[in-house]
C-alpha positions in Angstrom: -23.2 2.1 9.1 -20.1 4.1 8.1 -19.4 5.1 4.4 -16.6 4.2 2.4 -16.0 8.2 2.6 -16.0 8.3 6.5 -13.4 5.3 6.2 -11.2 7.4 3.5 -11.1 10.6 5.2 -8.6 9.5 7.6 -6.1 9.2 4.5 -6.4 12.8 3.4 -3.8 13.9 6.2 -1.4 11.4 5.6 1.2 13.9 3.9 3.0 12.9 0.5 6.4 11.3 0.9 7.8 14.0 -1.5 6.8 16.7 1.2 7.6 14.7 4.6 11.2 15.8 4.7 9.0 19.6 3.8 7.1 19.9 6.3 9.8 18.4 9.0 12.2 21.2 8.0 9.3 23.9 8.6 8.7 22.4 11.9 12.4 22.6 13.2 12.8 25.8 11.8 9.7 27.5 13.4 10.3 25.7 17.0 14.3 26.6 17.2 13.6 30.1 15.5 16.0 29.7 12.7 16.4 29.7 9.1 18.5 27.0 7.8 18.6 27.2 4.0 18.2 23.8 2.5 17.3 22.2 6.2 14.8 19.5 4.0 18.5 17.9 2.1 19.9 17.2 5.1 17.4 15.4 7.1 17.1 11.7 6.6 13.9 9.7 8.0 15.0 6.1 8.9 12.5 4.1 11.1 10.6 6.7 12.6 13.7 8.2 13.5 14.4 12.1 12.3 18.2 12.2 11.4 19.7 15.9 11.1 23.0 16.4 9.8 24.0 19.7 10.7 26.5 21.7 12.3 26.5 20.8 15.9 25.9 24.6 17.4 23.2 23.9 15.1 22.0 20.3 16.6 22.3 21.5 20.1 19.5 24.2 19.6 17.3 21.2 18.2 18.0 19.5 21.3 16.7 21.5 23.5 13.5 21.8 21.7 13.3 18.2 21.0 10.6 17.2 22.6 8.2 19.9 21.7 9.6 19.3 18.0 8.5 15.9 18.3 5.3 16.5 19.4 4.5 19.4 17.2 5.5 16.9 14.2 3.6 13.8 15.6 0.4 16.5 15.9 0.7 17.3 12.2 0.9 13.9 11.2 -1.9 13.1 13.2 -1.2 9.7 14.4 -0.3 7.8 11.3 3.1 8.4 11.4 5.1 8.3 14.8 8.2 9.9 15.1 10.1 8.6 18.4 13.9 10.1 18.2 15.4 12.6 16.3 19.6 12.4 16.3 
């Protein structure tokens, strides 16, 4: 019989909300090899969706990286959280 421990551990990866748009931004950065300052202000979460509004030199690069962006953030969030799109 499991533990009440066993059944919480799953929770412990679940990111805070505060740091969600955080850890997105360090993603994209690290996968399109790029620094944009203040990348966490202008990404909006809606639905599982990843909305980006930057300059679109800017949102091509993350296009072409998007699907290794997607899975790189649906590995860190291990499951409890599924991003499908980012636009």
């Amino acid at each position: 019989m499991k533990g009440i421990s066993d059944f919480l551990a799953k929770f412990k990866v679940i990111p805070d909300p505060k740091d969600e748009k955080k850890i997105l931004a360090e993603i994209i950065n690290a996968e399109i090899k790029q620094n944009i300052e203040d990348l966490e202000t202008l990404i909006e979460v809606k639905n599982y969706s990843i909305e980006i509004n930057v300059h679109p030199a800017i949102k091509n690069l993350i296009f072409q990286h998007k699907s290794d962006i997607l899975e790189k953030i649906n590995t860190r969030f291990n499951g409890e959280k599924t991003f499908k799109n980012i636009y």
